[in-house]
C-alpha positions in Angstrom: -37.9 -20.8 20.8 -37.5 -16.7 20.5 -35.9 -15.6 17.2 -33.0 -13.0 17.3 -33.9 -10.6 14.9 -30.5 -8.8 13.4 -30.1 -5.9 11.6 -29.1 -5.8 8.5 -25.4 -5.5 7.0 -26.5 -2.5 4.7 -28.0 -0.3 7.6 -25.0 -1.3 9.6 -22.6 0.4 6.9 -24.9 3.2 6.3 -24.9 4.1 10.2 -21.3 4.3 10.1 -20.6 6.0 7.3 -22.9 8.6 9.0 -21.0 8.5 12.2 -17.7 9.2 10.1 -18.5 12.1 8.5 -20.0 13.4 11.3 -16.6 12.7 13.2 -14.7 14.3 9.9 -16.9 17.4 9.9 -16.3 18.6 13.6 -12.6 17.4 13.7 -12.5 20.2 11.3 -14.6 22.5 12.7 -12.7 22.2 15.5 -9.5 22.7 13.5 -10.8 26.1 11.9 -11.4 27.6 15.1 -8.9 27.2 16.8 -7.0 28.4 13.5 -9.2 30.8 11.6 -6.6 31.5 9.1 -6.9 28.3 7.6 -9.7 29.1 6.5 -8.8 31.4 4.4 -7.7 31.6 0.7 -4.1 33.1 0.0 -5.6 36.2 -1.7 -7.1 37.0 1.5 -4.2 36.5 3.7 -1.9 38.4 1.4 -4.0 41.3 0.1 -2.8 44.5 1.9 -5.2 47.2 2.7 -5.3 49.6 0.0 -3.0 53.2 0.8 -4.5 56.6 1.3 -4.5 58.7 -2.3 -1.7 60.9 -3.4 -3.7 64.5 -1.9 -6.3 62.5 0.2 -8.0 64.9 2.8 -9.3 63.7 6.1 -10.0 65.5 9.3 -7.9 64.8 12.6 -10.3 64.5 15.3 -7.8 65.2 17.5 -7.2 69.0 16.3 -10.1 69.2 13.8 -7.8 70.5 11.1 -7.6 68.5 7.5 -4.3 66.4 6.8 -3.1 65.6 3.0 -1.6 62.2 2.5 1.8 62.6 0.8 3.3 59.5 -0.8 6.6 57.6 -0.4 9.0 59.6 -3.2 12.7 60.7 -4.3 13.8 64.5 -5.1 16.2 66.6 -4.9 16.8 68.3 -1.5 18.3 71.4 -1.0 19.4 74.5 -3.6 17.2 74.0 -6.8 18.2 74.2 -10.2 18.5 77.6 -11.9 18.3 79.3 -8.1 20.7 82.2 -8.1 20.3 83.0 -4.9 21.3 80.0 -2.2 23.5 80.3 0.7 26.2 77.8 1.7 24.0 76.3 4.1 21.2 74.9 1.3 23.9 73.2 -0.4 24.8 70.6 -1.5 21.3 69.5 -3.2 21.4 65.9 -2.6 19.0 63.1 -3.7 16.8 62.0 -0.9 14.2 59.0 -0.8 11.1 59.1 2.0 10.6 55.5 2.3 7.2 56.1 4.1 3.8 58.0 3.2 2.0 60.4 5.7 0.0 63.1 6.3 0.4 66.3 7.4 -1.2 69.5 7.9 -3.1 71.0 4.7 -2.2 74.6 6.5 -0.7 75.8 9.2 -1.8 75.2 12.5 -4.4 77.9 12.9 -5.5 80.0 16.4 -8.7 78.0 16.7 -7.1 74.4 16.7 -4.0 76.0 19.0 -6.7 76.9 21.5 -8.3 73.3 21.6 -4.8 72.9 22.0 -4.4 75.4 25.5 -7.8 75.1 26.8 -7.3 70.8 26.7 -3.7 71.2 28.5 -4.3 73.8 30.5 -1.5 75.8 28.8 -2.1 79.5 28.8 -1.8 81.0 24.9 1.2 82.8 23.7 1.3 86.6 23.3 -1.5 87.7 20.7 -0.1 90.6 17.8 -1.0 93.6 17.4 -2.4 92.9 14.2 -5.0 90.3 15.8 -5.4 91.2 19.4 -7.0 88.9 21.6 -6.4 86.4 19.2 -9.9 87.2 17.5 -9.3 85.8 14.0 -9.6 82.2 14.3 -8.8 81.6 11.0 -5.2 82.9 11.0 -2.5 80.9 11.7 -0.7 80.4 15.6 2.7 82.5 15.9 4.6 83.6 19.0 5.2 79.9 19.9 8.2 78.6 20.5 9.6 75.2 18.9 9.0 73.1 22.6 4.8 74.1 22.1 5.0 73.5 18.7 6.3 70.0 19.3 3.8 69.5 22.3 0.8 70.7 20.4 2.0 68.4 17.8 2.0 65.4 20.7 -1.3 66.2 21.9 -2.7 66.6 18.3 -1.5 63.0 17.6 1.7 63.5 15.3 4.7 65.6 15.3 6.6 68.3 13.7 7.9 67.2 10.3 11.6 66.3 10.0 13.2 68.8 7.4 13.2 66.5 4.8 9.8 65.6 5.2 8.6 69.2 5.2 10.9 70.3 1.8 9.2 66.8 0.3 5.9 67.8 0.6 6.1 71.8 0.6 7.7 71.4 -2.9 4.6 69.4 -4.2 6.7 68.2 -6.8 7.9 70.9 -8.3 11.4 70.7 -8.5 12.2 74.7 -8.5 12.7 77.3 -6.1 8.5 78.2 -6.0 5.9 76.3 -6.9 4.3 79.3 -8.4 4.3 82.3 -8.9 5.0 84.2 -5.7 2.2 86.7 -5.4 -0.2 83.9 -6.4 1.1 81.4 -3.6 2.1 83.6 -0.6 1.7 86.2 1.9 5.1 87.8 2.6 6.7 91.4 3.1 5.6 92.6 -0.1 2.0 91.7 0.0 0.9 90.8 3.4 -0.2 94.9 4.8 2.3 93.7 7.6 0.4 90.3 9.5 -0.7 87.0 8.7 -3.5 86.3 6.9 -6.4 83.3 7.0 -4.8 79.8 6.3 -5.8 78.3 2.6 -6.0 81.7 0.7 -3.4 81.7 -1.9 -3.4 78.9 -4.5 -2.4 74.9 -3.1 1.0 73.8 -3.9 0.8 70.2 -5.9 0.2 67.7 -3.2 -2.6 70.8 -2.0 -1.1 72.6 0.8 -1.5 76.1 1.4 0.9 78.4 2.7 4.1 76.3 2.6 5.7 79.6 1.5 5.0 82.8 3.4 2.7 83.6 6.4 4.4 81.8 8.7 7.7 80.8 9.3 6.9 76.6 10.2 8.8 74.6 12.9 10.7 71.2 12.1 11.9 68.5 14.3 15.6 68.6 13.4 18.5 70.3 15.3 20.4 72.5 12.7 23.7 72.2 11.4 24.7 74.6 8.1 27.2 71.5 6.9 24.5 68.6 7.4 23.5 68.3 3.8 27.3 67.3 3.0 26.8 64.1 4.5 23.0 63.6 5.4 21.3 59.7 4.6 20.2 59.6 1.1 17.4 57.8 3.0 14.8 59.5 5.8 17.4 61.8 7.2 16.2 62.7 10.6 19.2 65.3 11.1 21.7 66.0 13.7 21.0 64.3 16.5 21.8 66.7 18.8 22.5 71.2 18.5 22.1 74.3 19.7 19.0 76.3 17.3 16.0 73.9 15.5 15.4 74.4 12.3 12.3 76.8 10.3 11.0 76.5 7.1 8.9 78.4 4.2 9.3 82.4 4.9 6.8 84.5 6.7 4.6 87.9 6.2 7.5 89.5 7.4 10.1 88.5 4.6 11.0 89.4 1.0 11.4 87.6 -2.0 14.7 86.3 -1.6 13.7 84.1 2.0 10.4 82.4 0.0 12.0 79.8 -1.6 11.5 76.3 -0.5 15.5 75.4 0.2 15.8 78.4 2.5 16.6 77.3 6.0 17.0 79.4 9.2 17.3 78.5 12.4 16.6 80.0 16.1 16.6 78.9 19.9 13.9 76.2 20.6 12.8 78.4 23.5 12.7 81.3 21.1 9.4 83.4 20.6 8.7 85.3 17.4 5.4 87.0 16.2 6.1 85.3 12.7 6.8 81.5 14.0 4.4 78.5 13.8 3.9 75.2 12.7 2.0 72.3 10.8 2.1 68.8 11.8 3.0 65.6 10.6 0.5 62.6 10.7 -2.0 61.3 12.9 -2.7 57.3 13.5 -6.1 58.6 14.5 -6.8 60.1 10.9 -6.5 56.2 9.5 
């Protein structure tokens, strides 16, 4: 008679134990992929990426010109304390909170990126001055555009004009007076400028280091103007009127005296309007992240 040989009871457990781990080792394998975050630990999943630096620097590509990062902050907007000379229109000064970091331009939006600008869109450039004919200097800073090629340039550079707030945030640098400086030190302007702009980033930074927030060039916002907004603007990212007849300028120009450079001073002009002492910086970029 043949003998059935059996296996033995150990190497019958042994071979499935195997089997159930093996079974317990792709069930979750199979679990993690189709989840990934599961396989994470909470520090990972909660950690948010780390913010740009108060003053960080980096290049748009889309315009080539260097952005500062300016942080979420309160201050006073409007007339500053110990300023003599505001108008009606600057007042009240009102508390105002940007809930929201960005950058925006370290200068003014000079010839050479306004070009890039043109010769990209096919848009012709505006009337060159006298004082730079042929748009020669580079270096200087775009005038003789009006507020609807500021706010395309702005477009096609990635961003867009600052609202007012925004641009009396960062153009005071956190200096809570009239001038972040002293005025010959900081500015070109009707006293000091031989009569014409002058190469962007000349005169000394303000303190989030921007140049030329006062003088050179007048600088284009976003908002419509109204001379009775501030008496009942948000206290939280006003955007302005939401509708108007003249947009809104900020910071002074070559042109102007002493009493115009002073970071509350607000005029205002038709958004087709075209002056030899108008220009612009932009407002942030997601390309510069």
């Amino acid at each position: 008679m043949t003998k059935t040989i059996e296996p033995k009871r150990g190497k019958k457990l042994a071979a499935t134990k195997t089997l159930a781990v093996f079974s317990a080792v792709l069930l979750a394998c199979l679990t993690l992929a189709a989840h990934p975050s599961l396989g994470k630990r909470p520090a990972e999943q909660q950690t948010p990426p780390n913010p740009p630096r108060t003053g960080e620097v980096k290049v748009n590509p889309n315009d080539g010109l260097k952005y500062v990062w300016i942080p979420p902050g309160t201050f006073m907007m409007g007339c500053s304390p110990g300023d003599t000379e505001c108008r009606r229109w600057e007042k009240p000064s009102h508390q105002v909170t940007i809930t929201k970091g960005f950058w925006i331009g370290q200068t003014e939006v000079t010839v050479a990126a306004y070009q890039g600008f043109a010769s990209a869109t096919g848009r012709q450039m505006p009337p060159a001055p006298v004082f730079n004919s042929g748009w020669t200097n580079q270096s200087m800073p775009i005038i003789n555009v009006n507020w609807e090629e500021a706010h395309a340039y702005c477009t096609w550079a990635g961003g867009r004009l600052p609202t007012e707030a925004e641009w009396e945030y960062a153009a005071r640098g956190e200096d809570p007076h009239a001038r972040y400086g002293d005025l010959e030190q900081i500015a070109w302007y009707g006293k000091n400028s031989g009569g014409g702009t002058h190469d962007v980033a000349q005169k000394q930074a303000n303190g989030f280091g921007l140049y030329d927030t006062l003088g050179n060039v007048w600088e284009w916002v976003n908002d419509w103007y109204d001379a009775h907004y501030y008496q009942n603007s948000p206290s939280k990212d006003p955007k302005g009127p939401s509708s108007g007849e003249y947009r809104v300028l900020r910071g002074g120009s070559w042109f102007y005296f002493e009493k115009f450079l002073r970071v509350s001073f607000r005029v205002s002009f038709y958004p087709d309007g075209r002056v030899g002492n108008y220009g612009m910086r932009c407002v942030g970029a997601a390309s510069i992240h």
